[in-house]
BAPAMI-683030 format. One record per residue (C-alpha): y, x, z. Coordinates in Angstrom, 2 decimals. Layout:
PT      c2      c1      c3
PT       Y       X       Z
...
//
This chain:
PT      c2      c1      c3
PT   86.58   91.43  119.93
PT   89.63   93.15  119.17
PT   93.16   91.16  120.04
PT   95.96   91.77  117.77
PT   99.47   90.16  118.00
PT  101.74   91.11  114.83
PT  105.07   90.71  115.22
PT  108.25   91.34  112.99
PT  111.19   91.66  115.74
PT  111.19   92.91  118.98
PT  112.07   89.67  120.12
PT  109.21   88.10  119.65
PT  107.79   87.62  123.27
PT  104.52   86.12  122.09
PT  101.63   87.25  124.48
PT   97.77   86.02  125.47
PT   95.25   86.18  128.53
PT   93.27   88.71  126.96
PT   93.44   92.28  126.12
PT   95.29   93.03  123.22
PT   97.10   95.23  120.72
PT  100.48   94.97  120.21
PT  101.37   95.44  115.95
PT  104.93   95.25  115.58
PT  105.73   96.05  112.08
PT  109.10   96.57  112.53
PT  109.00   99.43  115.01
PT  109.27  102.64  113.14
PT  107.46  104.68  115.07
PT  104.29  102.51  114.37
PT  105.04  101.25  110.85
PT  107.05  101.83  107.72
PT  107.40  100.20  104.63
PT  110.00  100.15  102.12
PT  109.48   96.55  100.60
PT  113.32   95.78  101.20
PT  115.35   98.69   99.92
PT  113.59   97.70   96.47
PT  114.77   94.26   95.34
PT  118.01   94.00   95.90
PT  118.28   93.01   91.96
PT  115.33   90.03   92.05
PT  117.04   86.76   90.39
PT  116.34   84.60   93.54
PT  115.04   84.98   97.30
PT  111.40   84.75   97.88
PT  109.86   82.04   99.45
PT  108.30   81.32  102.39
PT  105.28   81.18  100.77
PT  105.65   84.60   99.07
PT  107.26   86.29  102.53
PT  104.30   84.85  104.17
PT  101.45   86.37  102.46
PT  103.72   89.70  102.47
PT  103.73   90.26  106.15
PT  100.12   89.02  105.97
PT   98.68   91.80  103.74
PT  101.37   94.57  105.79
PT   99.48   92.88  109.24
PT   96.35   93.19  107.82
PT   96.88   96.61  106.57
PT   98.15   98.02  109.56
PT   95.12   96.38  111.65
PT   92.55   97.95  109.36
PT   94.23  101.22  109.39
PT   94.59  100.85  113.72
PT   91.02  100.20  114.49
PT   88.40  102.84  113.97
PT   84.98  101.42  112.58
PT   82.96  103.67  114.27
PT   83.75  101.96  117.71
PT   82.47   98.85  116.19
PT   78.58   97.59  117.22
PT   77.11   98.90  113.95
PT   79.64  101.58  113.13
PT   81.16   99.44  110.48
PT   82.21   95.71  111.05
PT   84.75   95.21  113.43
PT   85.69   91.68  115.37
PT   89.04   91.28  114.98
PT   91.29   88.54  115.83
PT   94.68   88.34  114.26
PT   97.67   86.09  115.84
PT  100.19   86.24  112.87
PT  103.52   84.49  112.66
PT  104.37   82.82  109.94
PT  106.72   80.49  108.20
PT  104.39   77.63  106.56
PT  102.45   77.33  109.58
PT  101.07   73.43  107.80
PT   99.85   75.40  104.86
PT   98.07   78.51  106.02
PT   96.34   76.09  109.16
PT   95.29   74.00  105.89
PT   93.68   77.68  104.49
PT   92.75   79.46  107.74
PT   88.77   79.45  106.58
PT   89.68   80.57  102.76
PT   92.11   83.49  104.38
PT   89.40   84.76  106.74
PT   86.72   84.61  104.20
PT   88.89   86.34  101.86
PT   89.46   89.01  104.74
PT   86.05   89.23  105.84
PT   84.83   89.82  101.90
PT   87.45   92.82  101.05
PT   87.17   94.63  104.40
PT   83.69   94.00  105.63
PT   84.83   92.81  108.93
PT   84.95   89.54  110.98
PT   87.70   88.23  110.66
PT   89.48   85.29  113.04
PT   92.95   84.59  112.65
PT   95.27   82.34  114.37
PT   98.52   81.28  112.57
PT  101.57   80.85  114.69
PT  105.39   79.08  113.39
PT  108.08   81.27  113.02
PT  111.95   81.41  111.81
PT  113.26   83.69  109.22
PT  114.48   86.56  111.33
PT  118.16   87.64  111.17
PT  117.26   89.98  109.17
PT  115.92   88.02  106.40
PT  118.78   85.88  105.99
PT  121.14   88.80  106.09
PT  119.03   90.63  102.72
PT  118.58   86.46  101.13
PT  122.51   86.28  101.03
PT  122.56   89.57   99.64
PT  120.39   89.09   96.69
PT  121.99   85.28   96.34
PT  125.35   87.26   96.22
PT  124.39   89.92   94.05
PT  124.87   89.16   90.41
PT  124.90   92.07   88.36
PT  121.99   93.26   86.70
PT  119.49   90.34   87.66
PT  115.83   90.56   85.63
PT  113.58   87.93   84.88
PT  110.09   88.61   84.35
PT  106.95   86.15   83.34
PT  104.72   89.39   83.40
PT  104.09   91.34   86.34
PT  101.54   94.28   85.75
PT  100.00   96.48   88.80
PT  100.38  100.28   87.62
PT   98.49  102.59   90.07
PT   99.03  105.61   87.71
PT   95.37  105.51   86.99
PT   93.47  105.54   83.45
PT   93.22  101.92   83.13
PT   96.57  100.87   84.54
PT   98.09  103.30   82.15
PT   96.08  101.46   79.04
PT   97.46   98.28   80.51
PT  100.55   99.26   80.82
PT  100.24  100.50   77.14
PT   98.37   97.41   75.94
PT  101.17   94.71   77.36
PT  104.34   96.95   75.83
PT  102.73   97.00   72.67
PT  102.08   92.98   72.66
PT  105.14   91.85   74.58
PT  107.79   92.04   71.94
PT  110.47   91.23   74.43
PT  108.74   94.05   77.45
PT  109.53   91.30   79.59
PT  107.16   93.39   82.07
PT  107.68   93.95   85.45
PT  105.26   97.12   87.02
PT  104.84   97.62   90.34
PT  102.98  100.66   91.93
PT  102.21  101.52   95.49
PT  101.62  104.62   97.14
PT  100.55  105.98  100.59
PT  100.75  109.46  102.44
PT   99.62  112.58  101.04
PT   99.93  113.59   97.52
PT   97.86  113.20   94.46
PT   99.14  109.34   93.76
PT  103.18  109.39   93.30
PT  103.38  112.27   91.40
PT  101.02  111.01   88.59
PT  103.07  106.86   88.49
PT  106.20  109.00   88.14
PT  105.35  110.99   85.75
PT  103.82  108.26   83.24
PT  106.95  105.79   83.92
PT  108.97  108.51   82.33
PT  106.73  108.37   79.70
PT  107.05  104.73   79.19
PT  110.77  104.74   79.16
PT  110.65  107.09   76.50
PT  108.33  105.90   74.40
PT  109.32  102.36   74.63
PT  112.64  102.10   75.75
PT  111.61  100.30   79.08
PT  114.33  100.43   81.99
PT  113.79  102.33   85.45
PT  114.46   98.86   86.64
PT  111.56   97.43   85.08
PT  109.45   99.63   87.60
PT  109.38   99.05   91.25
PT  107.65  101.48   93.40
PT  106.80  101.07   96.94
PT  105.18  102.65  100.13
PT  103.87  101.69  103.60
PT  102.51  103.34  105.88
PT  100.55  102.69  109.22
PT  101.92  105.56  111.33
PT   99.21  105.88  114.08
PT   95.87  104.85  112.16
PT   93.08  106.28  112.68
PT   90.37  104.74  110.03
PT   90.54  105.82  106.34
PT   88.15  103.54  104.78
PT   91.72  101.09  104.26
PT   89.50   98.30  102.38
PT   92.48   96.21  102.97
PT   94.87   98.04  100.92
PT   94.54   95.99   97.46
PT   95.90   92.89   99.21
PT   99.03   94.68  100.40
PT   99.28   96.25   96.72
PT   98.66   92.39   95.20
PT  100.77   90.59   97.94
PT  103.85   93.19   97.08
PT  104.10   91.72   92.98
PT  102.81   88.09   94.36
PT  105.99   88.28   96.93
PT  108.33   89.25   94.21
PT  107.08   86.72   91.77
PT  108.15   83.83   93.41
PT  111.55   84.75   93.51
PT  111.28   84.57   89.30
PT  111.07   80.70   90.12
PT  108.68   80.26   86.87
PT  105.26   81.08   86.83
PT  104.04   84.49   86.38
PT  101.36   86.50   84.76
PT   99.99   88.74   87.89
PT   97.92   91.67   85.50
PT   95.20   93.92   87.55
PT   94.11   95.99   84.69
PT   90.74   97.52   85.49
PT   86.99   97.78   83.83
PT   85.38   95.93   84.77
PT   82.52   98.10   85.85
PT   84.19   99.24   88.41
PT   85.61   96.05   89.59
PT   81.85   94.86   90.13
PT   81.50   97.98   92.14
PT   77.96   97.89   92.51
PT   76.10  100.75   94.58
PT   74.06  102.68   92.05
PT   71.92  103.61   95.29
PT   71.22  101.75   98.42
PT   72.59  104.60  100.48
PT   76.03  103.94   98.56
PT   76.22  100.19  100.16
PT   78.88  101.23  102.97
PT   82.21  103.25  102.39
PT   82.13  103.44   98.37
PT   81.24  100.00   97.66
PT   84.83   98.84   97.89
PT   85.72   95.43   96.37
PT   89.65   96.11   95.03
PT   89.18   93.85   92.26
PT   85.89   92.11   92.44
PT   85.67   89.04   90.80
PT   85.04   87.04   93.71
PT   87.65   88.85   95.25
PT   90.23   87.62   92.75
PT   88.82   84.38   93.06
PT   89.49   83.86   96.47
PT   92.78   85.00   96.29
PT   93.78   83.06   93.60
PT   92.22   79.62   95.46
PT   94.85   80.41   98.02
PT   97.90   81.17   95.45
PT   96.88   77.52   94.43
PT   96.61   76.34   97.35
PT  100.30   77.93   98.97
PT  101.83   76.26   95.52
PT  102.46   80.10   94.31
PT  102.99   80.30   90.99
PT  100.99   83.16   90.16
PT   97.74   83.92   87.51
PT   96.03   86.44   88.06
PT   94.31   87.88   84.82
PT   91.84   91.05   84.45
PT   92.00   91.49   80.71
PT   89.47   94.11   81.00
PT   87.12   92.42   83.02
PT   84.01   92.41   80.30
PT   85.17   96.09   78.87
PT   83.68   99.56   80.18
PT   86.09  102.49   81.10
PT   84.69  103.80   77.53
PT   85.71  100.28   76.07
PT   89.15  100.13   77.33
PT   89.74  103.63   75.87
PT   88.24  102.94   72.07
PT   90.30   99.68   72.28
PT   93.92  100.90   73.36
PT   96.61   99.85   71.23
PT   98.49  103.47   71.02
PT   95.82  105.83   70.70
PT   98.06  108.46   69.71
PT   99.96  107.70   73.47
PT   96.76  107.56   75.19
PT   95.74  110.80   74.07
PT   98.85  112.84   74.89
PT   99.31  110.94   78.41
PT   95.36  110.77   79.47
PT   95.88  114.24   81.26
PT   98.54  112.57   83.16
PT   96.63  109.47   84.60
PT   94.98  110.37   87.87
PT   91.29  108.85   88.86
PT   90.07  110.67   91.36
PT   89.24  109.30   94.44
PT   90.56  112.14   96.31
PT   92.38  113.88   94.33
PT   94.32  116.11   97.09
PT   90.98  117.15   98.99
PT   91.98  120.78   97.90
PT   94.72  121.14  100.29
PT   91.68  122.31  102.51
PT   91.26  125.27  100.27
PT   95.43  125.93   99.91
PT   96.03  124.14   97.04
PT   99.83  123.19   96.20
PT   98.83  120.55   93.80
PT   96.51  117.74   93.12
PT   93.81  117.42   91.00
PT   90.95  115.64   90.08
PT   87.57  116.40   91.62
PT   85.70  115.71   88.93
PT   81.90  114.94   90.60
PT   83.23  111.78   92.41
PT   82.08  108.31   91.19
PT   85.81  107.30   89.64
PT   85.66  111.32   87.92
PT   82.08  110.93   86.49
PT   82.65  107.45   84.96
PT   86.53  108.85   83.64
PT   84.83  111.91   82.54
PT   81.79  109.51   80.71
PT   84.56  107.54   79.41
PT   86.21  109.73   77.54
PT   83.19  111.06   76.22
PT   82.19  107.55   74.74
PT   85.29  107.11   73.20
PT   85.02  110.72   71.76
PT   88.67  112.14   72.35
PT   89.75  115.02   73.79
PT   89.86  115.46   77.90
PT   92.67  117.94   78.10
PT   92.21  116.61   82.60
PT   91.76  119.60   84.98
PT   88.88  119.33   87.45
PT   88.05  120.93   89.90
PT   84.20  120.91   89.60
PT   83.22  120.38   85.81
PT   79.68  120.81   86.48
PT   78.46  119.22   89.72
PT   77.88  122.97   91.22
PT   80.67  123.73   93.24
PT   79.07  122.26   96.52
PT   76.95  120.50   98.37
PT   78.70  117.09   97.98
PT   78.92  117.34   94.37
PT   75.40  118.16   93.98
PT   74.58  115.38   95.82
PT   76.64  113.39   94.03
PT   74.80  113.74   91.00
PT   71.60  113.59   92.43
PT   72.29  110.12   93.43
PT   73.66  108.99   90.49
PT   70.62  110.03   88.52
PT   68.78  108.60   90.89
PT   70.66  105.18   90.66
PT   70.43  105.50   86.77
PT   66.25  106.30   87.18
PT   66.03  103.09   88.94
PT   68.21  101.11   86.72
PT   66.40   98.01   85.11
PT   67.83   96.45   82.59
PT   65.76   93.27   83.10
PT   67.01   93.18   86.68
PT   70.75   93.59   85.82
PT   71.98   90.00   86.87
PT   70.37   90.54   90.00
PT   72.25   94.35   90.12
PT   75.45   92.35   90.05
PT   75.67   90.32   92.81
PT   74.64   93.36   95.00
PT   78.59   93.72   96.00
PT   79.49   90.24   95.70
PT   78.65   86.43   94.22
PT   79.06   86.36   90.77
PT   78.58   82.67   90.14
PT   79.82   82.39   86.44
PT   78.98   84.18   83.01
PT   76.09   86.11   84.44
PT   74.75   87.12   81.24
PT   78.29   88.41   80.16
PT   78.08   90.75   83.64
PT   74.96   92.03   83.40
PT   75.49   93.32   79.36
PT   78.04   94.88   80.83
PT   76.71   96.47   83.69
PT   73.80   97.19   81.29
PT   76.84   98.72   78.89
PT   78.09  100.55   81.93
PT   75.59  102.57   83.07
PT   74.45  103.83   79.68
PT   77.85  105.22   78.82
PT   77.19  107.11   82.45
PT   73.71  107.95   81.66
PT   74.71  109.46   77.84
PT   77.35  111.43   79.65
PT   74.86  112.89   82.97
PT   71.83  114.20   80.33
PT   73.67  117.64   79.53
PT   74.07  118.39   83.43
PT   70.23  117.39   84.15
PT   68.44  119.77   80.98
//
């Protein structure tokens, strides 16, 4: 079992019998995030709800970025036990089996956590009076969309400022070390501003960072992405729209192979996933609906059914996909790119092709040749495709997670999914 105490101050004394691991957010040389020097212009403070599940998802993040799965007794789920402060100690002790499910779902782990009461820290109050004292330029938002500077966050993006006649929108990205993911949300937020007069207040960007981890598999890091807009929603003091644009596809992320089931089978926006989370939103009294409007669309789909085509088309080179889309600073490369053989490349790249534009994207590897892990690549996804039974689909989809409603609309789209990937994979397999 690993023992974690999170803390927020140095001056929390908080200790236990056991071995443990000390996770104090608030000392730099372990952890940095930026949450605070962002939203100094929210209308109200958030509350204690909202800074709860904040430090939650940092905690969280930090303890799957501090403990390396390969110590664990399978080489993948950890034991972990998390004490965590918070301020609605009632609420969360009402939710403690909801939050560790939810925990043990995304990451893959075991999860135990123990809630502990705590008082807003001096710090807190000092940044509450200053946002209860600051009264110029004050935005109020009913939409909050997630913009990761991919494909389908850019068509989101697109789709809501075409529909919201007011662009009451608020989008919030996050971004980590190394390159390949800032860059790409800067770059298409000018774009937005020009095209449709949105404000560089309308976009908050932010960035945390786990200073010593070790483990890269960060399964954890869609909560901290989520909890950031959830946070910033309750100070709005209305309810909010909380948009995760994605296709939905990929938000089943099922394993086309067996051998896929570990480190790619990530659950960012899984159904269930969303579920959970928003059980507990309901549950804390948060405000907050969360709404996929792409859930039942391909990658394809989304792309055909854009409102600006004529935008999508001169900005597509500008999203980024990739799943590691700075992997070439092993061969000296200044700048990122995408791959173009990983899964989130061949399903962009079959995409496209489906919706019959132009793909103006560099890649690296534009025909699976360049190595041994693209080749493999594609062998196993024409092996996953060679297996593929359509009559078995609603039992494909639950491979990642439950799905417990609208089965049949799942599997047609799963169904829908991988023949977009299979019409795309038959040039590179004559």
């Amino acid at each position: 079992m690993n023992n974690i105490i999170c803390k927020l101050s140095i001056d929390d004394d908080f200790s236990i019998d056991s071995e443990f691991i000390n996770l104090n957010i608030d000392n730099n040389e372990i952890f940095s995030y930026t949450f605070w020097d962002k939203v100094n212009n929210i209308p109200n403070f958030i509350s204690n709800e909202g800074l709860d599940i904040l430090y939650i998802s940092l905690f969280v993040f930090g303890i799957d970025r501090t403990i390396p799965r390969k110590l664990a007794e399978d080489c993948w789920s950890r034991e972990i036990k998390a004490y965590i402060p918070v301020l609605e100690i009632e609420k969360w002790n009402k939710n403690i089996e909801l939050v560790q499910n939810l925990l043990n779902f995304l990451s893959g782990d075991i999860w135990t956590v123990e809630f502990r009461k705590r008082e807003m820290t001096q710090f807190e109050l000092n940044k509450m009076n200053k946002i209860l004292n600051t009264t110029e330029n004050k935005n109020i938002y009913n939409t909050i969309c997630m913009f990761s500077g991919g494909l389908d966050s850019f068509i989101g993006a697109t789709d809501l400022l075409n529909c919201k006649k007011d662009k009451n929108v608020l989008f919030i990205s996050h971004y980590g070390g190394g390159k390949g993911t800032k860059e790409y949300q800067d770059i298409l937020r000018s774009e937005f501003i020009k095209k449709y007069k949105t404000k560089e207040s309308d976009y908050y960007s932010f960035y945390a960072v786990a200073k010593k981890g070790i483990e890269d598999t960060t399964r954890t890091r869609s909560l901290m992405f989520f909890a950031h807009a959830i946070s910033i929603a309750t100070s709005m003091q209305e309810n909010v729209e909380l948009v995760i644009p994605e296709n939905g596809v990929i938000s089943l992320n099922i394993p086309l192979t067996s051998s896929r089931l570990g480190t790619s089978s990530t659950r960012t926006t899984h159904p269930y996933y969303l579920y959970l989370l928003q059980l507990l939103l309901n549950n804390l009294g948060i405000k907050v609906s969360i709404k996929n409007p792409y859930q039942f669309m391909t990658k394809g789909e989304m792309i055909i059914s854009c409102k600006d085509q004529q935008f999508l088309e001169d900005n597509i080179e500008k999203t980024m996909s990739c799943s590691h889309p700075d992997v070439g600073r092993m061969n000296s490369e200044t700048e990122s790119c995408h791959c173009g053989y990983c899964l989130p490349c061949t399903i962009r790249r079959a995409a496209i092709q489906r919706a019959n534009i132009k793909d103006n994207t560099k890649y690296r590897d534009n025909n699976y040749t360049s190595g041994r892990t693209a080749k493999m690549s594609l062998n196993s996804y024409n092996l996953g495709i060679s297996k593929f039974n359509p009559k078995y689909a609603f039992l494909s989809i639950q491979k990642s997670g439950p799905i417990r409603e609208r089965v049949n609309d799942f599997s047609e789209l799963y169904i829908r999914g991988i023949l977009e990937l299979k019409e795309f994979l038959v040039k590179y397999n004559e």
